[in-house]
C-alpha positions as CSV (number, residue, x, y, z in Angstrom):
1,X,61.7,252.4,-28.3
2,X,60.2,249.1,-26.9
3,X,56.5,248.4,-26.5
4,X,54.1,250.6,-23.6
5,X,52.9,247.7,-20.9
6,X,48.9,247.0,-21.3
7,X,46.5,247.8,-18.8
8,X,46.5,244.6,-17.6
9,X,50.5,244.3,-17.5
10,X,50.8,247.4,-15.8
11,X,47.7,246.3,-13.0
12,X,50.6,243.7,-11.8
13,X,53.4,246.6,-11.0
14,X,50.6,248.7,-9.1
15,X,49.2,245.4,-7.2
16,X,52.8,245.1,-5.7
17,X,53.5,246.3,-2.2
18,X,52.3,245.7,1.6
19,X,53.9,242.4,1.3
20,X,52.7,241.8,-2.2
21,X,55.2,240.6,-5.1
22,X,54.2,240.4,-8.5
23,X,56.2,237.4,-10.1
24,X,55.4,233.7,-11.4
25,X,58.4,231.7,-11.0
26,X,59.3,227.7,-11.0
27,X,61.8,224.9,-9.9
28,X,63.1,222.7,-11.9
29,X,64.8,219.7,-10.8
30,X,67.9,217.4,-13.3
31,X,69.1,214.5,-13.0
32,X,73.1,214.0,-13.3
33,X,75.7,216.3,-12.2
34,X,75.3,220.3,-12.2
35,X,77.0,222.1,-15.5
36,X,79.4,224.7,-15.1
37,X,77.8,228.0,-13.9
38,X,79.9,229.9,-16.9
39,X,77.8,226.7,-19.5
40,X,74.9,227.8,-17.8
41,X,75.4,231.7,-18.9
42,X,76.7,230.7,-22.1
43,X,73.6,228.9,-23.1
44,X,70.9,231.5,-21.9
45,X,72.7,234.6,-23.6
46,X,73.0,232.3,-26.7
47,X,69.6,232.3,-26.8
48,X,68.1,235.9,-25.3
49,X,67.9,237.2,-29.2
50,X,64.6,234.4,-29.1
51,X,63.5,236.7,-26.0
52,X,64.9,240.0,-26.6
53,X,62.4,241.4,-23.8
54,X,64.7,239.5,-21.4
55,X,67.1,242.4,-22.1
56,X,64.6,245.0,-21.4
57,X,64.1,247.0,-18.3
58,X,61.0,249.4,-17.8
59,X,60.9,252.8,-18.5
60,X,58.6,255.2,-16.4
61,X,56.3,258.1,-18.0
62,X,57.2,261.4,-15.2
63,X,53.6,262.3,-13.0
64,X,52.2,258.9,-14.0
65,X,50.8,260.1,-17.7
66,X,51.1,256.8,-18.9
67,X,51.9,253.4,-19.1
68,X,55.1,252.6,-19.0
69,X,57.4,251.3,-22.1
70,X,59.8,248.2,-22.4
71,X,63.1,249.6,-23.4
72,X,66.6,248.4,-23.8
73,X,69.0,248.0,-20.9
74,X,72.4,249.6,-21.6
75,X,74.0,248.1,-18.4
76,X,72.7,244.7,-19.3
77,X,74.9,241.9,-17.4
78,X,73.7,238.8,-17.4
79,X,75.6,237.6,-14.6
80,X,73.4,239.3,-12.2
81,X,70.1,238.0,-13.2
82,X,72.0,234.2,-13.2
83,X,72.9,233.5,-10.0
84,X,75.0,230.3,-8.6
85,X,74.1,228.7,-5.0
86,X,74.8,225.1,-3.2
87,X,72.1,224.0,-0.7
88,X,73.3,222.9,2.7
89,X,73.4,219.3,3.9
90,X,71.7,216.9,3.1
91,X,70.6,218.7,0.0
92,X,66.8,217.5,0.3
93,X,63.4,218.5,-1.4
94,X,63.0,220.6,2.5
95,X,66.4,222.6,2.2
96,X,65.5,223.1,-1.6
97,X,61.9,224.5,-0.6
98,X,63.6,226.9,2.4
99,X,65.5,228.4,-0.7
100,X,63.4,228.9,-3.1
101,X,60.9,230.5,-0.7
102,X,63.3,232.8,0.6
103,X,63.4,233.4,-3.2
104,X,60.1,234.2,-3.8
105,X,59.7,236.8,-1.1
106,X,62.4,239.2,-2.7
107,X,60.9,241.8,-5.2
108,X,62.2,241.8,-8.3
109,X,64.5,245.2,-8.5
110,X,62.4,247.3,-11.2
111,X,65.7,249.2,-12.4
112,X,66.7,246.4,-14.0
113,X,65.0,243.6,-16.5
114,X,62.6,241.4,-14.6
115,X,63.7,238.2,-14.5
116,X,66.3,236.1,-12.4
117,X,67.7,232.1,-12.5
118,X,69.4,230.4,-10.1
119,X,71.4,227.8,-10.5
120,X,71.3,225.4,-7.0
121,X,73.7,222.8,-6.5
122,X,74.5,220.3,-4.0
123,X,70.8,218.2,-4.2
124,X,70.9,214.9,-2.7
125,X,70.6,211.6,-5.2
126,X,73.2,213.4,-7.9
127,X,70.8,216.0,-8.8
128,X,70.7,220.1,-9.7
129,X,67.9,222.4,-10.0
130,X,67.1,225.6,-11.6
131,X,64.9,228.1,-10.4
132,X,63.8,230.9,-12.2
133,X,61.6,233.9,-11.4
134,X,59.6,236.0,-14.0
135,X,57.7,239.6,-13.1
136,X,53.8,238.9,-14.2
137,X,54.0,242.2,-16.2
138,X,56.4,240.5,-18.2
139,X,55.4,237.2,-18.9
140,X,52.4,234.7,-17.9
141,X,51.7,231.4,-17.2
142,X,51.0,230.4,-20.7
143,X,53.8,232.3,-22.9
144,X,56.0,231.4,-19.8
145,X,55.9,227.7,-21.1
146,X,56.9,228.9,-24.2
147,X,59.9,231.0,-23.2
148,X,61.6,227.5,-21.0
149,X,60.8,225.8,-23.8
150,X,63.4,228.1,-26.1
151,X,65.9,227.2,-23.3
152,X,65.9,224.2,-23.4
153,X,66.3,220.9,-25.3
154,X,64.0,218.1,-26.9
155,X,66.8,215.6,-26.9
156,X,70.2,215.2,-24.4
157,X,72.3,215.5,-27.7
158,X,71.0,218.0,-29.7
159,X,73.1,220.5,-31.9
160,X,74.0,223.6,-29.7
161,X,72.7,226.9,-32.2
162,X,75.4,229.3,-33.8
163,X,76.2,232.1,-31.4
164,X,74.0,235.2,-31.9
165,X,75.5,238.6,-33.1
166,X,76.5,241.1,-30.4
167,X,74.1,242.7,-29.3
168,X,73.7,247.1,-28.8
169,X,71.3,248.3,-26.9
170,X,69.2,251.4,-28.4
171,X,69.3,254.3,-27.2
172,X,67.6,255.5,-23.8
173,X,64.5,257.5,-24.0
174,X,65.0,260.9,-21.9
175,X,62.0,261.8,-19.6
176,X,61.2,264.5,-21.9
177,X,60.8,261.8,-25.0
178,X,58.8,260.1,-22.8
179,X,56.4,262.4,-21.0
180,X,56.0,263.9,-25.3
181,X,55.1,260.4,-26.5
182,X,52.6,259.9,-23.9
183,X,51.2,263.2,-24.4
184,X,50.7,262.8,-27.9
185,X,49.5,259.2,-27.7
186,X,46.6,260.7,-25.7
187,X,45.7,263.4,-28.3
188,X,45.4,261.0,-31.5
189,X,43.6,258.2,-28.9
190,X,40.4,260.1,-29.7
191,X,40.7,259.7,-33.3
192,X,41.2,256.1,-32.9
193,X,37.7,256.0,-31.0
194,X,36.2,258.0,-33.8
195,X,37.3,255.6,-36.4
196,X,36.1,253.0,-34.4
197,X,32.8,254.5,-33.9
198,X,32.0,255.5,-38.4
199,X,33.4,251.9,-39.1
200,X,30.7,250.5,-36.2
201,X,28.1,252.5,-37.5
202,X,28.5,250.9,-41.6
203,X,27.1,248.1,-40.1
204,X,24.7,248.6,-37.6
205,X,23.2,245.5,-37.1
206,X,26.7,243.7,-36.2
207,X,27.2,246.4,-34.0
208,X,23.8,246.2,-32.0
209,X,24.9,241.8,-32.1
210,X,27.8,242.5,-30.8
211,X,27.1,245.2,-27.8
212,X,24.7,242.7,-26.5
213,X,26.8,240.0,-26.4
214,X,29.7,242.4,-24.7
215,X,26.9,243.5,-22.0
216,X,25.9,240.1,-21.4
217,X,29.2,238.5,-21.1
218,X,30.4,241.5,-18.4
219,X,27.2,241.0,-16.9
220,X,28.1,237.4,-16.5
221,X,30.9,238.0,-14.8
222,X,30.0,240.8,-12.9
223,X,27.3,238.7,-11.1
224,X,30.3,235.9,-10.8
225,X,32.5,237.6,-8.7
226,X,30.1,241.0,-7.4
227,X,29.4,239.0,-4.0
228,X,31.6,239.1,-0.9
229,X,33.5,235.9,-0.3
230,X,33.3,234.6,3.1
231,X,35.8,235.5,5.2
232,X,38.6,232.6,6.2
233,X,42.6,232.3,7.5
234,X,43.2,232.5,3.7
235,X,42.0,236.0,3.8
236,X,44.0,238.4,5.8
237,X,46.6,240.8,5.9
238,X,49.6,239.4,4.3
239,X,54.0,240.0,4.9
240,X,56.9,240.0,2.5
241,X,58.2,236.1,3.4
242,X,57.1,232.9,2.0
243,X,56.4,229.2,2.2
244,X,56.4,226.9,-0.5
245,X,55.5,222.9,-0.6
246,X,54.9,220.9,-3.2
247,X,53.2,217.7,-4.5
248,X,53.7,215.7,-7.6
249,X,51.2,213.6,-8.8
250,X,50.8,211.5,-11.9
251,X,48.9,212.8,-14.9
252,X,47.3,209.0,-15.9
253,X,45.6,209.4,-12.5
254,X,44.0,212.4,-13.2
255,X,42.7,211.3,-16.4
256,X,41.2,208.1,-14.9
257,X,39.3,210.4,-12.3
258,X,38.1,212.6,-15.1
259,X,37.0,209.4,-16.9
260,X,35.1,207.7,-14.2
261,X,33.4,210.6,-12.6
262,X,32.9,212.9,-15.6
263,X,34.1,216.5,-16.4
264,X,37.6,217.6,-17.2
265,X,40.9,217.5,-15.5
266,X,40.8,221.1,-14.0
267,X,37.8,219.8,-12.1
268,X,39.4,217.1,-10.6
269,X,41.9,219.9,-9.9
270,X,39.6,222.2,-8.2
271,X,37.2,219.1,-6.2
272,X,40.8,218.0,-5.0
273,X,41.7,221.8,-3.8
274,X,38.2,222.1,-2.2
275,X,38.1,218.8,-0.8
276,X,42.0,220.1,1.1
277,X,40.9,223.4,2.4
278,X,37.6,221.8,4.0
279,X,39.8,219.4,5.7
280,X,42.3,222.0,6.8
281,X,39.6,224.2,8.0
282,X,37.8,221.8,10.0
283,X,40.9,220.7,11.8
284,X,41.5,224.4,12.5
285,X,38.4,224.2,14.6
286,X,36.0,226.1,11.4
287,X,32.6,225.0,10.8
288,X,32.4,224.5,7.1
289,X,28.7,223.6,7.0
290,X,27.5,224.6,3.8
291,X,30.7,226.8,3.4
292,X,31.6,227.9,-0.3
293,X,35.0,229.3,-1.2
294,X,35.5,230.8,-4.7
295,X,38.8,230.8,-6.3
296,X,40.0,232.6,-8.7
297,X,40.9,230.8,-11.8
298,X,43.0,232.2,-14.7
299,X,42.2,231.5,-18.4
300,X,44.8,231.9,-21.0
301,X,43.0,233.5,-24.3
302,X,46.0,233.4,-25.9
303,X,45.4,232.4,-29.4
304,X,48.1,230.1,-31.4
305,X,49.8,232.6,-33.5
306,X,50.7,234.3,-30.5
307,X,52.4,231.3,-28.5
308,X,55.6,232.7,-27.4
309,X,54.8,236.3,-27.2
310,X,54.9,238.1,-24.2
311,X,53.2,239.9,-22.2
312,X,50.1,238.9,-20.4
313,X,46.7,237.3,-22.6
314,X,44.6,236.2,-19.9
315,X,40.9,236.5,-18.2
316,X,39.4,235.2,-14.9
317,X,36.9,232.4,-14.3
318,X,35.8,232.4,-10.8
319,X,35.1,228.9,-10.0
320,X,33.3,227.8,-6.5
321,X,34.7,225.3,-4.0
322,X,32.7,223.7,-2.1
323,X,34.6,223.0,1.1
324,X,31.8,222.1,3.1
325,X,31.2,219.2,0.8
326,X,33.5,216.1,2.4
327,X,32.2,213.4,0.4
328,X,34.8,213.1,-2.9
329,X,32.3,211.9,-5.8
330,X,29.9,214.9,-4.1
331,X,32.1,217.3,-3.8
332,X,33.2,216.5,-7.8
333,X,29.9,216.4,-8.9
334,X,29.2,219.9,-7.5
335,X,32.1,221.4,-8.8
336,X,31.7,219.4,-12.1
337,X,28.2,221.2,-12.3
338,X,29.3,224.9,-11.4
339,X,32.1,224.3,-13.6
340,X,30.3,223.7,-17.0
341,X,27.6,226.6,-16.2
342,X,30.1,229.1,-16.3
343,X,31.9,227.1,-19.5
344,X,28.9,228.6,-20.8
345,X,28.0,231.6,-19.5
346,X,30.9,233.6,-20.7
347,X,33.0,234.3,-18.1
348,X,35.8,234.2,-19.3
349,X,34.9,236.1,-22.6
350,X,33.8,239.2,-20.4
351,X,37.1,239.4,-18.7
352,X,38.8,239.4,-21.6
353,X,36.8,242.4,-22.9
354,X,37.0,244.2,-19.7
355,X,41.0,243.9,-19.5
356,X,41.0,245.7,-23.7
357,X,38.6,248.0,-22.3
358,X,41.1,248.8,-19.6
359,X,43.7,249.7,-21.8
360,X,41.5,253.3,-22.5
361,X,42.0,253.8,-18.5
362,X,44.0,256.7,-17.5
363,X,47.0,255.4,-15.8
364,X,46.4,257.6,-12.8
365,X,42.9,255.0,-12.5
366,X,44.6,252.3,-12.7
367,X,46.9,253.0,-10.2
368,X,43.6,253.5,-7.9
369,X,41.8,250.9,-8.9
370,X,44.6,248.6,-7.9
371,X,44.8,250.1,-4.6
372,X,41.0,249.5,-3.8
373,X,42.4,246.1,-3.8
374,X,43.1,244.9,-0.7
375,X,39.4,246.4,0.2
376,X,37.6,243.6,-1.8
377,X,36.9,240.4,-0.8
378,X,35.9,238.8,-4.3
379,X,38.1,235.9,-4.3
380,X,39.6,233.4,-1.4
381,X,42.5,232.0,-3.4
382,X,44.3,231.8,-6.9
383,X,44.3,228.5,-8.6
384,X,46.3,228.1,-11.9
385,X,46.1,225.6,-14.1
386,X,49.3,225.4,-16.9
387,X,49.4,222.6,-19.2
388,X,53.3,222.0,-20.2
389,X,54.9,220.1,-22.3
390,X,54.2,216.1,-22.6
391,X,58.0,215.3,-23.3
392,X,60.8,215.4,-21.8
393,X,63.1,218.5,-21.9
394,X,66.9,219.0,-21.7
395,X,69.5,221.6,-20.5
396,X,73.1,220.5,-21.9
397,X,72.3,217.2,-21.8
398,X,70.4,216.8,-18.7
399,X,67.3,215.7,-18.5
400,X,64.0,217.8,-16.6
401,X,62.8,215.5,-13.7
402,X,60.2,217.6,-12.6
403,X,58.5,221.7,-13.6
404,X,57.1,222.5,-10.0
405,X,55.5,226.5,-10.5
406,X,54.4,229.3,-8.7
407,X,51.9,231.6,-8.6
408,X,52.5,235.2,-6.6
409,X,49.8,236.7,-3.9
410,X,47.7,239.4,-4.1
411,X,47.2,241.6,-0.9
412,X,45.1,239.1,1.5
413,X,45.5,236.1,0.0
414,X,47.8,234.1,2.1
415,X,47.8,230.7,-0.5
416,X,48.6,230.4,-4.4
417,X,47.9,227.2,-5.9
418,X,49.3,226.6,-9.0
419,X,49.4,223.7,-10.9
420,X,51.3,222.6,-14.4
421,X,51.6,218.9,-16.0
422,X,54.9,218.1,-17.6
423,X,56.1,215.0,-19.1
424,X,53.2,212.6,-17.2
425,X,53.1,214.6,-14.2
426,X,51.2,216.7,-12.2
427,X,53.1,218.9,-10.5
428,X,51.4,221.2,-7.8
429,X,53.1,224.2,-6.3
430,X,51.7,226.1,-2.9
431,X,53.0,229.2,-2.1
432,X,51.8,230.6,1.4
433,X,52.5,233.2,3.8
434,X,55.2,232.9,6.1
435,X,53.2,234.1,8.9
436,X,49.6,233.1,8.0
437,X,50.3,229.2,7.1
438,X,52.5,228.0,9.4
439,X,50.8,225.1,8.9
440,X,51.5,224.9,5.1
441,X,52.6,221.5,5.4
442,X,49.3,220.4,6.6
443,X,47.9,221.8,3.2
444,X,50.0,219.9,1.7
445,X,49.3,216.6,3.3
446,X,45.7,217.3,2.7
447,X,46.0,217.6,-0.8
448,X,47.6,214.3,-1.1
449,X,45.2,212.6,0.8
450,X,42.6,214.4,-1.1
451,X,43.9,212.5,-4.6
452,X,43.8,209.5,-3.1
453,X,40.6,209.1,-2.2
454,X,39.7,210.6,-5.4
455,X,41.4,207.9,-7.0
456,X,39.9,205.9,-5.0
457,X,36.6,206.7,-5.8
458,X,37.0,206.1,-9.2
459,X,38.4,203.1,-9.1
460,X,41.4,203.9,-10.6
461,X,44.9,202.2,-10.4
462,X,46.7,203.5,-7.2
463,X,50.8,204.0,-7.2
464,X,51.0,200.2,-6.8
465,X,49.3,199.3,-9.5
466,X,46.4,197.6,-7.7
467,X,42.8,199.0,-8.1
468,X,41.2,200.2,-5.3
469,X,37.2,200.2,-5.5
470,X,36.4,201.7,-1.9
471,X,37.8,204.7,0.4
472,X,41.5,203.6,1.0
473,X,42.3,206.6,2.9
474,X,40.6,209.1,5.1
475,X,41.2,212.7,6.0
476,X,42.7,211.8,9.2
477,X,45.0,209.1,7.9
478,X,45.9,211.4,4.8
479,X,46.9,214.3,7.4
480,X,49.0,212.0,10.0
C-alpha cells in the first residue's frame, strides 16, 4: 500500500475549490524541431520507475478518518496524462500564454495520478514547448526541480537508459482495508506519544531547551502573520480561469544588484515585486502612502538526502513589501532590513514545527481549518523563489531555452508570483485571475520596469552592455 499524504499534503486537496486549484506547473520552451509525440511517451515511461509516485493515484479513507494513501493505479495509461497540441498562428509567446492558462484553470481529475504534460507544437522561430502540471500534494517547488531533472538530459547526445521492467500495479485497497488501517493507526498513535514523552523525560534538561525554543519560534511566527493584511484588488473573491505572463530576466543582473546594494538575491526579488504592485496600485487610482503588503514566502527545509523525494518539505516566511516606498535603493533597503530580522527570528523554523505538529490533527480538523481559509486575510500574495539548475538541460537532443513556473492561488488571492533561475536566467511566472487582473499585462510591464531601475541604481551593466549610473527608466516609461 503506498504512503498516507502528511498534514500538510493533504491541506492542499482541502484548500481546492471556489475557484481554487491546487497545482504548481511550468513551461518549458526548445529550440529545434518538435519530437515525435510517441518519443515523447517513450522517454517519460522509460523513466517513471525514478518516480514511481507518477503512477500513483489517491486513495480515500470512507467518513474522512484519515488521511488519504498513495496507491497504485491499475488503469494506468500514460497517454492520457501526455497530451499533444499545436498552437494557432503565428505561434507566439501570447498564443503560448492563452494555452497554458487555459491549462492552469482545469483541476487536475483526482481519480487518477496527479500530474499531466503537454506537448505544444507549432511555436514561431522553430521552437516546441512542454508544459507540465503537478498537484502540490504531490510534489513541491523544490523536489519538483528534481523530478524534470530525471527527465531530462545534461548533454544533446547522451546514452538513452535500458528500458525498465514491466511494470504491475499492486493490488487495490478495498474501503474496508482502508477505513481498518486508519482505525488502527489511530489506536497505536497514543503509544507513539507515550514513547515520545519517557524518552523526553530521560533527559529533562534538553527537553525544557528545546520546548522553549519550539514556543519561541511559533511565537515568532504567530506575531509574523497574526495581523490582518490590508485589504487590496489582490484580495478578493476569486473564479476557476486564469492569466499567465511572464518575464525573463538575467541572473548576472541580479547578482550585481545584490552586490551593490547589499542583501541577497530574494531581496532584490521581493524590492522588485513591491516596487511593481505600488506602481500598479497607484495607477489604479490607490493611495499607497505608507501602504505595506505582506507576501507570503515559501521556504524549502528540505534537507539533501532527501532531494528528489516527494511530497511537500516546506514552511512560510512572511516577508513585508513595502509598496508605498517608490524610491528603488529605499524600497531595497527596507526590505533588505525586514528581511534579515526575520532570517533570525525563526520564522521559518516555527512553521516547519507547526506543519509536524499538524500531522497529529484529526483529518476531520484539517478539513475545517482549511475552510476558515478564505476568512483570513494573513497574506496579500504568494511569492516563490526556486533556484534550478545552472546548466543547460536536454530532451532527446534538444536543448531547454527557458523554465518559466507557476505557482497555484489560494481562495482570494488573485496573483502568484513565482520565480526560478535556470541556466543564467531569471525566469518569472505571474499567474492571475481571469477576472480580477485584466490588467495582468500591466503587472507585468511594471515588473520589468521595476528591474531596470534597480539595475540602474546599482550601476550595473544594462542589456547593452553599457553602465548606467542614474535612473534610466521611470514608472511611467516602464508601463507605456
Amino acid at each position: 500500500m503506498g504512503n498516507r499524504l502528511s498534514a500538510l499534503d493533504t491541506s492542499f486537496l482541502h484548500l481546492e475549490g471556489d475557484g481554487a486549484h491546487m497545482h504548481v506547473a511550468a513551461i518549458m520552451t526548445f529550440e529545434g524541431p518538435p519530437p515525435a509525440y510517441d518519443e515523447v511517451v517513450d522517454l517519460v515511461v522509460g523513466r517513471l520507475d525514478r518516480v514511481p509516485r507518477y503512477r500513483q493515484r489517491l486513495a480515500f479513507v470512507p467518513f474522512g478518518l484519515g488521511r488519504p494513501r498513495w496507491v497504485d493505479d491499475p488503469y494506468f495509461n500514460p497517454r492520457y496524462h501526455i497530451r499533444h497540441a499545436g498552437l494557432p498562428a503565428p505561434g507566439g509567446d501570447a498564443e503560448l500564454a492563452q494555452l497554458a492558462a487555459r491549462l492552469f484553470g482545469q483541476r487536475l481529475d483526482r481519480s487518477r495520478p496527479l500530474w499531466e504534460l503537454l506537448l505544444v507544437e507549432g511555436l514561431s522561430g522553430g521552437r516546441f514547448a512542454l508544459i507540465s502540471k503537478t498537484h502540490h500534494a504531490l510534489v513541491d517547488g523544490i523536489s519538483g526541480v528534481d523530478i524534470a531533472s530525471l527527465l531530462f538530459d545534461l548533454a544533446p547526445d547522451a546514452e538513452r537508459p535500458a528500458p525498465p521492467a514491466p511494470w504491475a500495479p499492486r493490488p487495490l485497497p478495498t474501503r474496508a482495508e482502508l477505513l481498518a488501517e486508519a482505525l488502527l493507526e489511530r489506536t497505536t498513535m497514543p503509544g507513539e506519544i507515550a514513547r515520545g514523552v519517557r524518552a523526553l523525560t530521560r533527559w529533562p534538561r534538553r527537553a525544557a531547551e528545546r520546548l522553549a525554543g519550539a514556543v519561541s519560534d511559533i511565537g515568532e511566527l504567530a506575531l509574523g502573520g497574526i495581523s490582518p493584511v490590508p485589504a487590496t484588488p489582490l484580495n478578493v473573491p476569486i473564479g476557476p480561469h486564469r492569466r499567465y505572463a511572464w518575464l525573463d530576466e538575467r541572473l548576472e543582473d541580479f547578482r550585481a544588484i545584490k552586490a551593490a546594494l547589499g542583501g541577497t538575491i530574494n531581496d532584490v526579488v521581493l524590492t522588485g515585486v513591491a516596487l511593481t504592485l505600488g506602481r500598479w496600485l497607484r495607477e489604479r487610482g490607490h493611495d499607497t502612502d505608507g501602504l505595506v503588503l505582506r507576501a507570503m514566502v515559501p521556504v524549502s527545509v528540505r534537507v539533501e538526502d532527501e532531494r528528489g523525494a516527494l511530497g511537500n518539505r516546506v514552511a512560510a516566511m512572511w516577508a513585508p513589501l513595502p509598496v508605498g516606498q517608490a524610491d528603488p535603493v529605499a524600497c531595497h533597503a527596507a526590505v533588505r532590513a525586514a528581511m534579515a530580522d526575520l532570517r533570525e527570528s525563526g520564522q521559518a523554523v516555527g512553521a516547519e514545527r507547526l506543519t509536524k505538529l499538524a500531522d497529529f490533527a484529526p483529518p476531520t480538523i484539517l478539513s475545517q481549518a482549511a475552510r476558515l481559509q478564505p476568512r483570513q486575510r494573513f497574506f496579500n500574495l504568494v511569492i516563490t523563489n526556486v533556484p534550478g539548475p545552472q546548466f543547460p538541460l536536454y530532451m532527446l537532443g534538444r536543448r531547454m531555452t527557458s523554465l518559466r513556473p507557476v505557482v497555484p492561488l489560494a481562495k482570494r488571492q488573485a496573483l502568484g508570483v513565482a520565480v526560478m533561475s535556470y541556466n543564467g536566467q531569471m525566469h518569472f511566472g505571474l499567474l492571475g485571475d481571469y477576472d480580477a487582473l485584466p490588467d495582468l499585462d500591466r503587472i507585468q510591464a511594471h515588473l520589468a520596469g521595476a528591474f531596470a531601475d534597480l539595475r540602474a541604481a546599482a550601476g550595473a551593466p544594462s542589456e547593452n552592455g553599457e553602465r548606467a549610473d542614474r535612473f534610466t527608466r521611470s514608472s511611467t516609461r516602464a508601463a507605456s
